[in-house]
N, C-alpha and C positions, 0 to 999 in steps of 0.2 A: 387953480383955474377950474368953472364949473363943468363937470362935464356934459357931452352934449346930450340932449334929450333925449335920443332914439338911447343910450346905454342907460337910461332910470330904467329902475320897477316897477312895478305895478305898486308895489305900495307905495316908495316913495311920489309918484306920481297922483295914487288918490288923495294924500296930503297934500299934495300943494296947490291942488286945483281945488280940495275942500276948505283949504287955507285963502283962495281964491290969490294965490299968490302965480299963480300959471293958469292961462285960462286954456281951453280944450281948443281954441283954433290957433292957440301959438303951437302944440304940440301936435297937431294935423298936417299943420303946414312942415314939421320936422319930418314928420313918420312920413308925408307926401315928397317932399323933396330926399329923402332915403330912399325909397320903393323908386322912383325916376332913376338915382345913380345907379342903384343894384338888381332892380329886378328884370330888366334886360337880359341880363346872362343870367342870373339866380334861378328867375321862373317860378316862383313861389306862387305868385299870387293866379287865380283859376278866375279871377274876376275883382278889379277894381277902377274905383269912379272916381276921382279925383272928385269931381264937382259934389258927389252925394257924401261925400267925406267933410266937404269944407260945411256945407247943407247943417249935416248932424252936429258939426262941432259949435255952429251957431246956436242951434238950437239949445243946445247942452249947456253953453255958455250964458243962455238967458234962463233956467230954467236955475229952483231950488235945486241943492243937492237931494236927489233921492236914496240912496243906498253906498254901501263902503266901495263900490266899483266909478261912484259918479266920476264920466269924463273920461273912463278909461279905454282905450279902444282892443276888440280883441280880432284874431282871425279864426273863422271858422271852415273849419273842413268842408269837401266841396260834397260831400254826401250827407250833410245834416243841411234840415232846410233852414231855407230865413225868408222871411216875407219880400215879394218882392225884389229878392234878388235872383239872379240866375244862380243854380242846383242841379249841376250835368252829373251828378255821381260817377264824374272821374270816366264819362263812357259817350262816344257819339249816339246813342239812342239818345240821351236824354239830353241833349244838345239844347233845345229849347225850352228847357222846361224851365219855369217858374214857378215857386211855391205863393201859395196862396195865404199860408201863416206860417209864423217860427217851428222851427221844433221847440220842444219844450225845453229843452238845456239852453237855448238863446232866449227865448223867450224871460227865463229864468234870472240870463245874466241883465238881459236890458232891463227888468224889475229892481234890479240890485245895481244900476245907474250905469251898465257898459253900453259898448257901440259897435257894431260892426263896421271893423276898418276894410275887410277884403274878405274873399272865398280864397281857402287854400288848395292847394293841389292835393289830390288826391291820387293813387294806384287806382286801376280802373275797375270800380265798383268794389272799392277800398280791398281789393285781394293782391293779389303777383305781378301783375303789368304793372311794371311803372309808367309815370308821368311824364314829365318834360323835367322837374325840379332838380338842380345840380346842389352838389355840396359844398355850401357855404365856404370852408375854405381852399376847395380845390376843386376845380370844378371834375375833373375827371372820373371821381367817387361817388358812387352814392348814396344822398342822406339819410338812406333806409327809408321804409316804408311800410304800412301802405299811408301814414300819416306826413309823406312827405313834406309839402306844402307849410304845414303846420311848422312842426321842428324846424326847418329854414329858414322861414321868418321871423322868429323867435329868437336862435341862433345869431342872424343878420343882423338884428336890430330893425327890422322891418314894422312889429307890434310888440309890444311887450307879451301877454298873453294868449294861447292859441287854442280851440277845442282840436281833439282829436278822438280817434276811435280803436278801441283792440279788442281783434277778436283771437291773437296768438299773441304775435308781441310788438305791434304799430303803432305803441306809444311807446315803451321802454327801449325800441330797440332805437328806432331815429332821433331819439332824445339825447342816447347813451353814443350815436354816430356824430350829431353834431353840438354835445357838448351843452344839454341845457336840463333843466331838470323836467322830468316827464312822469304824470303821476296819473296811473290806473286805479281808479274804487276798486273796492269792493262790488261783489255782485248787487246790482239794481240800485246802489246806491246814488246815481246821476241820472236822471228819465231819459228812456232810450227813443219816446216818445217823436215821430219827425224826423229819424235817421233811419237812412236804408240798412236796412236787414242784410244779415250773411248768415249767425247761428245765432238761432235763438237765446241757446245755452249759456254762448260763450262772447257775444257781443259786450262790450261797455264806451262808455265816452270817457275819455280822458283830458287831461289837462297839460299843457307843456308851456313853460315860467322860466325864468330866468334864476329862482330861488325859490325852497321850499317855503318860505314864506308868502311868495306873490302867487305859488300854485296854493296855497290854504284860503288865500283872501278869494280866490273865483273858487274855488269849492262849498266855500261857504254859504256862497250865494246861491249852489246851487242842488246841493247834498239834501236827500230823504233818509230819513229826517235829520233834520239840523243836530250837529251834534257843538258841543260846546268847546271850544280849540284849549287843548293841553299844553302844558309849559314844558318847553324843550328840557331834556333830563339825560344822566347818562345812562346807555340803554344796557343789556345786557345780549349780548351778538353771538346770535349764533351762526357759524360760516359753512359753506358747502360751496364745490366746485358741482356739484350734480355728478349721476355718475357717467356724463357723459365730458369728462375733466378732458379728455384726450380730445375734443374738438378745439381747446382752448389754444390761442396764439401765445406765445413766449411772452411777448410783451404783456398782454392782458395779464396772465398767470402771478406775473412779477410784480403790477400794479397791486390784484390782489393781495400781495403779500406783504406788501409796504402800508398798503390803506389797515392792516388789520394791528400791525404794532403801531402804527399812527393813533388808530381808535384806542387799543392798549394801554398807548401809553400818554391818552387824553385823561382814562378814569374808566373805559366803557369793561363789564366783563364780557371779552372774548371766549369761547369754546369754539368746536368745532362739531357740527352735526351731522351724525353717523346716516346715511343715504338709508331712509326706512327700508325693511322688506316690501317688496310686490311695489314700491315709488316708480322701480327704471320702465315699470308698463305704463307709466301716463303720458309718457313722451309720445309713444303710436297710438294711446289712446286719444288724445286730443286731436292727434291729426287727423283719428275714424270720424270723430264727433264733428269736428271742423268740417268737413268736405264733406259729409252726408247730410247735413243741414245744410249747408252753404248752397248744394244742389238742389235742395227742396227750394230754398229763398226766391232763388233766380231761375225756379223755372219759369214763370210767366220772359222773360228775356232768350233762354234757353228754346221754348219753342217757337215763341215768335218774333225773336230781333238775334235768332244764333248770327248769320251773318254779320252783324256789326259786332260781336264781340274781338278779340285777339283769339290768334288760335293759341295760346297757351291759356288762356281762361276757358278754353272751348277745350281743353283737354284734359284740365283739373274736376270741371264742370261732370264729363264724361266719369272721371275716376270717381267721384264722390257719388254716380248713379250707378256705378258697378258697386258700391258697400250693400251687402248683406244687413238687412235689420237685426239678423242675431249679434252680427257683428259690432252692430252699434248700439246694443242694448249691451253687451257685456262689455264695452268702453265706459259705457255711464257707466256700471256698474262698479268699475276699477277706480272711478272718479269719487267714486262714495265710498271706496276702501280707504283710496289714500287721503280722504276728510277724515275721515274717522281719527287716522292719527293724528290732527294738528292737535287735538286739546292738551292730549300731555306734551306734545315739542311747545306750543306756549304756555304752557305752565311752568315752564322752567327759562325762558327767553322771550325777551320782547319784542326783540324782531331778527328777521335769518338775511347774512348777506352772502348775494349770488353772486355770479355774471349776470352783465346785461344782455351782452353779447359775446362773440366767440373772439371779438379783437377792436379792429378799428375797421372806421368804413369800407370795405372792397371798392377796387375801384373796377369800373365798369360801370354802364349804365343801362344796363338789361335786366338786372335782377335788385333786389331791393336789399338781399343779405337774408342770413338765414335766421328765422326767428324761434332755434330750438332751447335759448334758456328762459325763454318765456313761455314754452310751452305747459310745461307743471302745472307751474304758478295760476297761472289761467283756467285751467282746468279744477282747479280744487278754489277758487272764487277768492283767492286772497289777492288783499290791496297789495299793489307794489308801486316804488318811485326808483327812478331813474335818479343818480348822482353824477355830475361829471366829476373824475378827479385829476387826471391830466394829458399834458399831451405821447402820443407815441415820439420818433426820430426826426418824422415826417411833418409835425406837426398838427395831426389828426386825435381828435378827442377820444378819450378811455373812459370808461363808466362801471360803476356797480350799481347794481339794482341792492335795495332794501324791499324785504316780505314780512306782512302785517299777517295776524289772525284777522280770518275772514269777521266782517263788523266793526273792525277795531281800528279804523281806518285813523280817528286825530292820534289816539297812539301812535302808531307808523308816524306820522306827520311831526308829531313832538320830538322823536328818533329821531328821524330824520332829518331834522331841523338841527338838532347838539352835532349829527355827523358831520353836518353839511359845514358846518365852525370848526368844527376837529381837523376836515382835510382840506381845506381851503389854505 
């Protein structure tokens, strides 16, 4: 029996519409009557048109194919703009605001033949507040954040592919919550161009896909510069719990342990990597960098729109104007130490597997989960993807993250592509 539409990929989906074997308003009309049953309770979507969806899928449908995305519909996060649509970055200030062109990452995709199916939910002004978006399979969880919206939908079935944005860990960690694969560049490698600011340093747009392949085919379209996609191979793994292993849940601990004789005993070479000298300072130092830029981003909001923020935004806000500049110059500083060492750990390993997170979704709906095994990673600019491998007792998804050398981004991709067949 074929299955139904909303569970295709993104790739097998740009084939069949380029095959002109499924046209783009049979599959509007799927992803449309999806978003009606689930998005009620879900809440993913921050803005969608039925009518401008069926609109585009006409259009698309009389048009050549232009690019390996043609026909594909994506969701973009509610802080990156799109022409013409509503862009509230997740916050009642900007409640009416409409962009007047794409950011450059959508712009990017609709060149490379995608569509905007909806705006996703975003945490407010992509930080700690969450949203209204519930977790796909339970609603009382939540699906991490601050990329909420995004991973939900994705997850659901609601779009095949979603942009998201990290500036800690708001791709890998909602990806690795509800079970879909979530894939942060490398530094600058996606234009940050049209998306609200938090750190300058430490901001990227990400990708979340149903498979490391459907996240390669929209990166593709939209990676500086283009690089040429690598053939999945077995990698050589190197494993770390960080040395912060004791935040880790039983369950999560366990999966890791099973994922790494899995890979093992696929072909890949396992070791285990020794937690550098002076690494366990990057965890407080991302959070200095994070919050002292994040403060500078949003002052123009800060002085004049504080009242409409949350007061836990108005209190991280506050903490990140009490950092000291020495203080935030000898966090960069620690950031550049612990670069220093990636060249010999990937001289000897292709890619390092983490946590994603410290377990499976928390449940509550006030906090978005803690995002400290993404914090390193982030700080020393290395690509990382989110893998799901399975579920906890409860039924709630489990993840490892895989870590690239910073530039080496289809590498990661080609790994993580052999892992993704290994624990599947």
């Amino acid at each position: 029996m074929t299955k139904p539409l909303h569970e295709w990929g993104a790739l097998e989906l740009a084939r069949a519409i380029a095959a002109r074997e499924l046209s783009v308003q049979a599959l509007a009309e799927a992803l449309i009557e999806r978003s009606r049953s689930l998005d009620p309770s879900l809440r993913a979507w921050a803005w969608f048109d039925e009518a401008r969806a069926r609109a585009a899928a006409r259009a698309l449908d009389r048009q050549a194919p232009r690019g390996p995305l043609h026909g594909v519909p994506i969701g973009v996060k509610d802080i990156i703009d799109t022409a013409g649509i509503p862009t509230a970055y997740g916050s009642a200030i900007y409640r009416d605001h409409v962009p007047g062109v794409d950011a450059a990452c959508v712009a990017l995709a609709r060149a490379g033949g995608a569509w905007v199916l909806g705006k996703t939910v975003s945490a407010e002004l992509a930080n700690m507040t969450p949203g209204p978006t519930r977790h796909p399979r339970d609603a009382r969880h939540t699906p991490g954040g601050s990329s909420s919206g995004s991973a939900a939908a994705v997850a659901a079935g609601l779009v095949p592919l979603a942009l998201g944005t990290q500036t800690a860990g708001s791709v890998i960690r909602p990806a690795a919550f509800c079970g879909v694969v979530g894939y942060k560049p490398s530094t600058g490698r996606i234009p940050r161009a049209g998306v609200k600011g938090n750190a300058e340093s430490l901001d990227e747009v990400g990708i979340f896909a149903r498979s490391v392949g459907d996240a390669a085919l929209l990166s593709s379209c939209l990676a500086m510069p283009a690089e040429p996609a690598a053939q999945a191979f077995a990698p050589r793994v190197a494993w770390t719990l960080t040395s912060r292993a004791d935040a880790l849940s039983d369950d999560s601990a366990d999966m890791l342990a099973a994922t790494l004789r899995r890979l093992s005993a696929a072909g890949a070479q396992v070791s285990e990597l020794a937690w550098p000298p002076g690494w366990d300072t990057l965890f407080d130092a991302h959070f200095t960098v994070q919050w002292f830029e994040t403060a500078r981003a949003l002052e123009p909001e800060w002085l004049y729109r504080r009242t409409q923020l949350s007061p836990g935004l108005v209190r991280m806000l506050a903490q990140g104007r009490r950092i000291a500049g020495d203080d935030y110059r000898r966090a960069r500083e620690a950031a550049a130490t612990g670069r220093a060492a990636l060249g010999d750990i990937f001289a000897a390993v292709d890619v390092i597997l983490a946590p994603a997170a410290a377990g499976a979704a928390p449940r509550g709906l006030r906090s978005t989960g803690d995002p400290l095994f993404s914090r390193p990673w982030q700080l020393l600019g290395c690509p990382c993807i989110a893998l799901p491998v399975r579920d906890d007792i409860r039924g709630l998804p489990l993840g490892v993250q895989l870590i690239g050398r910073p530039g080496g981004d289809a590498r990661l991709l080609a790994a993580a592509a052999w892992v993704e067949a290994a624990i599947r």
